[in-house]
N, C-alpha and C positions, 0 to 999 in steps of 0.2 A: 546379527539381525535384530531390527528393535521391534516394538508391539506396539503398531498402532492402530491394531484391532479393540486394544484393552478400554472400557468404557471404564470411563471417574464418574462419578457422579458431584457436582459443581455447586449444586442447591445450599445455601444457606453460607457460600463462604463470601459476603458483601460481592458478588461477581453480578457484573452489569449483564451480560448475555440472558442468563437464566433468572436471577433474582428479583430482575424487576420486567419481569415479562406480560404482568397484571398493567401495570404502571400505560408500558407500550401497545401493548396491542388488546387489553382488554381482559383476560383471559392466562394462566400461569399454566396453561397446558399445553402449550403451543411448542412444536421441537422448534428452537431457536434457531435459526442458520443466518443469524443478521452480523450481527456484532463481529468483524475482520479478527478475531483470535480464534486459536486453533482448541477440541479439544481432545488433544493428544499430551499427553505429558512432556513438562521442559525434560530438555534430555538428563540423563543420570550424574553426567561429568560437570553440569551448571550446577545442579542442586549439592553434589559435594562439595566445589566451590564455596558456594554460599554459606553450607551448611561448616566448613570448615573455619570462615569466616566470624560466623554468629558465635561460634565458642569459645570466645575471645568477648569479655564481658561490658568492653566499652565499644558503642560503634559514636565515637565523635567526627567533628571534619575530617576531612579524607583529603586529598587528591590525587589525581590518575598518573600512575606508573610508569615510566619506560615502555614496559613490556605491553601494559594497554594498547600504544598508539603503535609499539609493532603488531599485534596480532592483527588490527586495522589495514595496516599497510602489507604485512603480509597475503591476508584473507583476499583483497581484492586484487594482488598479483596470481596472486594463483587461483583464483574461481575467476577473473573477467580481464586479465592478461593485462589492468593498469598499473603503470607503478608510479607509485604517486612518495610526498615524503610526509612525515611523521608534522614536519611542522605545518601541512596545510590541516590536518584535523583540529575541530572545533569540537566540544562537546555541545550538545543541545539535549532540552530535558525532552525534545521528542519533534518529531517532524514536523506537525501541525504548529506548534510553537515555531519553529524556527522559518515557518514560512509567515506568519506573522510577523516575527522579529525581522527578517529577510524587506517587509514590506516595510513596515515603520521605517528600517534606517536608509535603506534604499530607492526610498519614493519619497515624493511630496503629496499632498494632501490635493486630488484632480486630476494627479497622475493615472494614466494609464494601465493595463495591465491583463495581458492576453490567456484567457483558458480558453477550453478546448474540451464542451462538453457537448456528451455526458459524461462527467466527472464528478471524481470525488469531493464531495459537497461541501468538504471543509478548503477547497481552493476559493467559495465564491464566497465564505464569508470573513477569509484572510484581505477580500479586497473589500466588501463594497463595508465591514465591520471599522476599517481604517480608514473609510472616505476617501477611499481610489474612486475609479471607475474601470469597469467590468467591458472588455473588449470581449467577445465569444468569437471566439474561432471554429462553428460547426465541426464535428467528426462526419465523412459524408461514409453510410452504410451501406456498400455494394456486394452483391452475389453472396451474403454472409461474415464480410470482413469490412474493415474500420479501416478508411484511410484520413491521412490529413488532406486538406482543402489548402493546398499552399498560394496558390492564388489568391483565395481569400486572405490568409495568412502574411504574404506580403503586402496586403495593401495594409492591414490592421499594424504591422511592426513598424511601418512607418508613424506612426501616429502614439507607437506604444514606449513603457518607460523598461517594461520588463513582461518577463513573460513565466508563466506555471507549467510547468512540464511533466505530466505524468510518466515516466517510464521504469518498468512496466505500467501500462494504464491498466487505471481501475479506474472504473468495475467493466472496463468492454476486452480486457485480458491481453490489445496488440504486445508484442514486444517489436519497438519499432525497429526498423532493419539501419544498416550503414547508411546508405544511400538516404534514406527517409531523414536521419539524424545529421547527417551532413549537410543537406539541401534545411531543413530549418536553422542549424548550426550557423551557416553562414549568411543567412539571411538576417537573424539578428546581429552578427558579426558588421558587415554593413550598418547595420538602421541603429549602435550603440544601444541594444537591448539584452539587457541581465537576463539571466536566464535563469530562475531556481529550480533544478531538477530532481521533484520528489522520485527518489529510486528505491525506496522502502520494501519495495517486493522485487529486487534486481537478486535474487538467489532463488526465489521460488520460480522458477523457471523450468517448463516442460521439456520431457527427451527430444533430442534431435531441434532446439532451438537454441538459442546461443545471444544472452543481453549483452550487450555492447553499453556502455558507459558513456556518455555523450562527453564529457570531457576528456573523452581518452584522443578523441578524433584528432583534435589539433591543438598547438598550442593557441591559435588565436580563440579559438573555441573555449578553452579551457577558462582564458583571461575572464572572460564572463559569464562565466559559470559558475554556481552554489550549489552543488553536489549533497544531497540530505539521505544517507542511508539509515539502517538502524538494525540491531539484532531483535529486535521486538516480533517483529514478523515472521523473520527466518527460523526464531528458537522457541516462540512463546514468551515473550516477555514483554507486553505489553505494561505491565503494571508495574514496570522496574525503572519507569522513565527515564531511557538513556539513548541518545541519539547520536551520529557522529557530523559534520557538516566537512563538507573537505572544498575546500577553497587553495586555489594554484596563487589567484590575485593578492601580491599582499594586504592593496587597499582595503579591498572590500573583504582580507579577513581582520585586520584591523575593526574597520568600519563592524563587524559581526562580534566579535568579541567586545569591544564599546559598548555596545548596548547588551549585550550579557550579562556586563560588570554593572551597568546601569543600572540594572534592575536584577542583580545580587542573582543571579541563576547558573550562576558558573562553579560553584561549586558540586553541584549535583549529586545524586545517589550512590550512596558507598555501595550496597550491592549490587545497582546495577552494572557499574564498570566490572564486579568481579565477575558476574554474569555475561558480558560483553566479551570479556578478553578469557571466557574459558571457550563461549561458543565457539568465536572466532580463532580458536588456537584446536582444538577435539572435535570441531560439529562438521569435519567434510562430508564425512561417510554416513553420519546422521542425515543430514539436506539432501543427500544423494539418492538413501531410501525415503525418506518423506517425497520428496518429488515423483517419485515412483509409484508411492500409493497413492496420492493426488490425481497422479494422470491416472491409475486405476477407478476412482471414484470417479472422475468427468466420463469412464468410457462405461459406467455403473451408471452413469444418468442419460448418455448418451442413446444406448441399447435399453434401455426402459422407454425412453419415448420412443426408438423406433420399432420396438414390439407391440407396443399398443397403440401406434398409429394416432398417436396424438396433435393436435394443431401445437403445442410448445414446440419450440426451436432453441436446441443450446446453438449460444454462437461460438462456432471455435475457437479453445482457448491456445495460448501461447504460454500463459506465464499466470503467475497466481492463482491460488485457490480459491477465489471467488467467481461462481459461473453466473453468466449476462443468461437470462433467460428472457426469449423473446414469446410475448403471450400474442400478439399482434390478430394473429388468426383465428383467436379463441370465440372473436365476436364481442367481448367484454371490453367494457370499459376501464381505465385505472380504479375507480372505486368499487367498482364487483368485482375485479379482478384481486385486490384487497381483501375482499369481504369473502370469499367463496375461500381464499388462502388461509385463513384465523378460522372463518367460523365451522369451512366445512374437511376442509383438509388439517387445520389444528395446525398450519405453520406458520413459522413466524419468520420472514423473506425481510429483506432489505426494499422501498417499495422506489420503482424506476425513477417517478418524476424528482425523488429529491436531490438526483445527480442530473438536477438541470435539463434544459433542451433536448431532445433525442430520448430522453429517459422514458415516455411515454410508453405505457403497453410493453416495458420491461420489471424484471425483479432481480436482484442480484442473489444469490442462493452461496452461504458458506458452505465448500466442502470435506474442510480440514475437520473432518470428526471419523469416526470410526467408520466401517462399511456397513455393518447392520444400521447404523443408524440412516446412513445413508439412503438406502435400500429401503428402508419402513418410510423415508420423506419423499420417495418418488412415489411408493405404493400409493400414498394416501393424495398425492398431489394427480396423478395421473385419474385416480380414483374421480375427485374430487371434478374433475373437468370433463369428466366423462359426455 
């Protein structure tokens, strides 16, 4: 069993969550729940990795091992049933990057490019940062759940060069189903639209649902497909910049690897790869209880709002540790909804509108932290909206 009751304290080690919390919101007393890392400890088998690593007095160039791009190929055979080969992984120094670098070599400059918000905010500046243009694909929000507007959907794929794909999405938590991932799948498949599919949070995944891999579906599907996972999420390693891209399409891994080399980023992180391929070879049984205690903290926020009778609304999650909190009924607007969060509740939330359209009269709330901590962020939120 691991501990992820046990609080670290974070304060003073350059960490962006806590350390610049004055900077953000005003105020360095704020409980943090913004920032998408966990604070639970990397597990014990990464850090002797590492630490087994470092005692060895030179860390010069590197590059990634054999056994690296099995524990890859392995990990995703047996957590999401694909089996893919060794040679479609790419490295990337990290997801956000590599939807960037995905944009630059696979579009031109007026090209198209379909998100699907409310989303993660660094989708809308991978396009419009590169002089795309920005197709929105609404998410439409019924009875409490996020579906796609495929409708809309195909009329925009016709017009489009590629498309952003959250799955798991963040910050509204679907894990889209077969049938959801098909009907988009082949919709681009038809209309000759790439598809880069951030799956970053494809292991954090709640009991009794089950991520499906959009490239696993078919092979036509696959063909255009850019696959971006990462252990950064699953393990705590955000800061170890190591991502993997897995590409079926020779071209377009060619074409990804090209501009890697391009711009010198192929080398990457000696620790993070050890870090990589210790998760993904030791970390099942770890992911297995984290996931556990996650869905305990959502059912920890859950049963606070429905004890006090609160206008907030968690929207049910599927996948990820980040909860969609709908303030909607509170009566408040995005900036007292803000305001009352920092000044009078002391937290410091993720705020709706910056994941775009729909985001309005939402906050996204990190839960990967301890349960007490937890438990003191709804007291003082529920307090706070009284």
């Amino acid at each position: 069993m691991y501990d992820f009751d046990k609080i670290i304290r974070r304060e003073s080690t350059a960490n962006y969550k806590y350390d610049l919390r004055d900077r953000f919101f005003g105020k360095d007393d704020v409980i943090p729940l913004w920032v998408a890392d966990m604070d639970f400890e990397t597990p014990v088998f990464i850090r002797e990795a590492i630490l087994k690593r470092v005692k060895h007095p030179i860390y010069g160039y590197s590059f990634r091992e054999e056994s690296y791009y099995k524990s890859i190929v392995e990990w995703v055979q047996n957590r999401h049933n694909w089996t893919i080969d060794a040679d479609w992984i790419v490295y990337s120094p990290g997801v956000v990057p590599a939807l960037n670098l995905s944009t630059v070599q696979f579009t031109n400059e007026g090209d198209s490019i379909i998100v699907q918000p409310p989303v993660y905010f660094p989708f809308f500046s991978a396009v419009t940062d590169n002089k795309r243009v920005q197709l929105s694909n609404q998410l439409i929000l019924k009875n409490g759940r996020y579906y796609i507007d495929f409708e809309d959907f195909e009329q925009k794929a016709q017009k489009a060069k590629m498309c952003f794909l959250s799955s798991p999405h963040n910050p509204v938590g679907r894990v889209w189903t077969k049938e959801e991932l098909l009907r988009l799948g082949e919709i681009c498949v038809r209309n000759n639209v790439i598809i880069i599919s951030d799956e970053v949070h494809n292991d954090l995944i709640l009991p009794g649902i089950k991520h499906i891999p959009l490239a696993s579906l078919s092979p036509e599907i696959s063909d255009i497909t850019v696959t971006c996972i990462a252990p950064s999420k699953t393990f705590n390693l955000a800061g170890l910049s190591t991502s993997s891209v897995i590409i079926s399409n020779k071209d377009l891994k060619d074409k990804f690897e090209d501009i890697l080399n391009r711009f010198h980023l192929s080398f990457g992180n000696l620790f993070g790869a050890i870090a990589s391929e210790a998760g993904y070879t030791f970390g099942a049984q770890w992911v297995d209880e984290l996931n556990e205690y996650i869905n305990a903290n959502y059912k920890e926020v859950e049963q606070a709002l429905k004890r006090s009778g609160s206008n907030i609304k968690l929207i049910v999650p599927e996948a990820t540790y980040l909860a969609w909190l709908d303030f909607r009924d509170t009566g408040y607007n995005d900036d007292q909804i803000k305001d009352i969060l920092i000044n009078s509740a002391r937290l410091g939330l993720s705020h709706g509108p910056s994941f775009g359209d729909g985001g309005q009269g939402f906050q996204r709330m990190n839960l990967a932290a301890p349960r007490s901590i937890i438990k003191e962020a709804m007291g003082r939120l529920i307090k706070a909206f009284k």
